[in-house]
C-alpha positions as CSV (number, residue, x, y, z in Angstrom):
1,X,6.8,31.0,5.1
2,X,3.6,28.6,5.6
3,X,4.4,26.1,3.0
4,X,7.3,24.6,5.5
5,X,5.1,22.5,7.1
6,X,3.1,21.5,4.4
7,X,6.5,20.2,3.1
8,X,7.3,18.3,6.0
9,X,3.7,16.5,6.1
10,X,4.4,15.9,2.5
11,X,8.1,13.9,3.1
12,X,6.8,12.4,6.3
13,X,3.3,11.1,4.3
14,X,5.7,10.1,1.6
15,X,8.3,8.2,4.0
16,X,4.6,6.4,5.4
17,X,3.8,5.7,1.8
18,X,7.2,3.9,1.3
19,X,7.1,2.3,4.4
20,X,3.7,0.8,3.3
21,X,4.9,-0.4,0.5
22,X,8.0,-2.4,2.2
23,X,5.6,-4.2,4.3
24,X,3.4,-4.8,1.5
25,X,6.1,-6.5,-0.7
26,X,6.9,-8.3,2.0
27,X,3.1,-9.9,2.7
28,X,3.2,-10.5,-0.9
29,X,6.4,-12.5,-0.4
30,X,4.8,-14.7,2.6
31,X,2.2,-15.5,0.3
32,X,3.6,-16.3,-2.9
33,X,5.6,-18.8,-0.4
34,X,2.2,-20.2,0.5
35,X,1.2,-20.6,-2.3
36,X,4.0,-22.8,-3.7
37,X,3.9,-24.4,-0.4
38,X,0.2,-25.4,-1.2
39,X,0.7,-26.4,-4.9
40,X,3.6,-28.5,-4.5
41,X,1.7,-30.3,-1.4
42,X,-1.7,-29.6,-1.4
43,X,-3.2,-32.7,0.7
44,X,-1.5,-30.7,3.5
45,X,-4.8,-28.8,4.5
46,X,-7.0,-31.7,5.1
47,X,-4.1,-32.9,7.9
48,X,-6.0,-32.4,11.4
49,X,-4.5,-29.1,13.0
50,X,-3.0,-27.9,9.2
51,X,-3.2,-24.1,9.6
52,X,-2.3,-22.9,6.1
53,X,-5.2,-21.6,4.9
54,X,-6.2,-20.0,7.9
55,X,-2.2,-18.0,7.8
56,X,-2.7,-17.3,4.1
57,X,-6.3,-15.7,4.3
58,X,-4.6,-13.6,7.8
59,X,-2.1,-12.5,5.2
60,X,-4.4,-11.5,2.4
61,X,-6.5,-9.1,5.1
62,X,-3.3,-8.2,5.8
63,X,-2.5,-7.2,2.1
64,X,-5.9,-5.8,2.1
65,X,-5.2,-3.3,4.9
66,X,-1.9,-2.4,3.9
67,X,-3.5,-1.8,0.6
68,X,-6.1,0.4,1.8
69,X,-3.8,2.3,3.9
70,X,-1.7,3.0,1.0
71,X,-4.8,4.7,-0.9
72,X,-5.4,6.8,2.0
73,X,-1.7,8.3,2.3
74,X,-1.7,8.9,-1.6
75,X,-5.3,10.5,-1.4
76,X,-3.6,12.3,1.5
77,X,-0.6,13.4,-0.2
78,X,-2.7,14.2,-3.3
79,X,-4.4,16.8,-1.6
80,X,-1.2,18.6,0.2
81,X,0.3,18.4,-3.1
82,X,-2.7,20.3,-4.5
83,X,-2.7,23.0,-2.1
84,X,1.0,23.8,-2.7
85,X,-0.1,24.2,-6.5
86,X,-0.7,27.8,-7.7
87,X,-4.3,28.4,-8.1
88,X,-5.6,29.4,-11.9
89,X,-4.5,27.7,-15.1
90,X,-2.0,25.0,-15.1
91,X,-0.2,23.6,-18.6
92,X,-2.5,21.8,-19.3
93,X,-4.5,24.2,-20.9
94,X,-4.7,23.5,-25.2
95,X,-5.0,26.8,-27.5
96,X,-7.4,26.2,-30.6
């Protein structure tokens, strides 16, 4: 049967998508910290050599590309998941 290995790019897209998603929530955490970190002491970035603001914007590309990548798997997985769909009408369809 051909769909086997359409099933096994779907799981392993789906384990990437989770995976994505880990390391996302865990950016998010990093930043939130910087954050607090900033509003609780925020003459810390004019200190010579401070580099907060420079880690939180390397955190919020990071977001940005995990982000990104996570579209691209789902877009990915969209599509696989559309070919293993039987062609014609779906449930969708309303009667009048």
């Amino acid at each position: 049967m051909s769909s086997s290995p359409d099933i096994a790019g779907i799981l392993d897209n789906t384990k990437e998508l989770d995976r994505l998603r880990k390391e996302q929530e865990e950016v998010l955490v990093e930043i939130n910290k910087m954050h607090k970190k900033l509003q609780a002491t925020p003459e810390i970035v004019e200190k010579p050599g401070d580099t907060s603001l420079s880690k939180l914007k390397n955190l919020y590309i990071q977001a940005k590309e995990l982000s990104e990548s996570e579209v691209t798997v789902s877009n990915i997985l969209l599509t696989q998941l559309d070919a293993l769909l039987p062609s014609g009408p779906t449930g969708n369809n309303v009667e009048n």
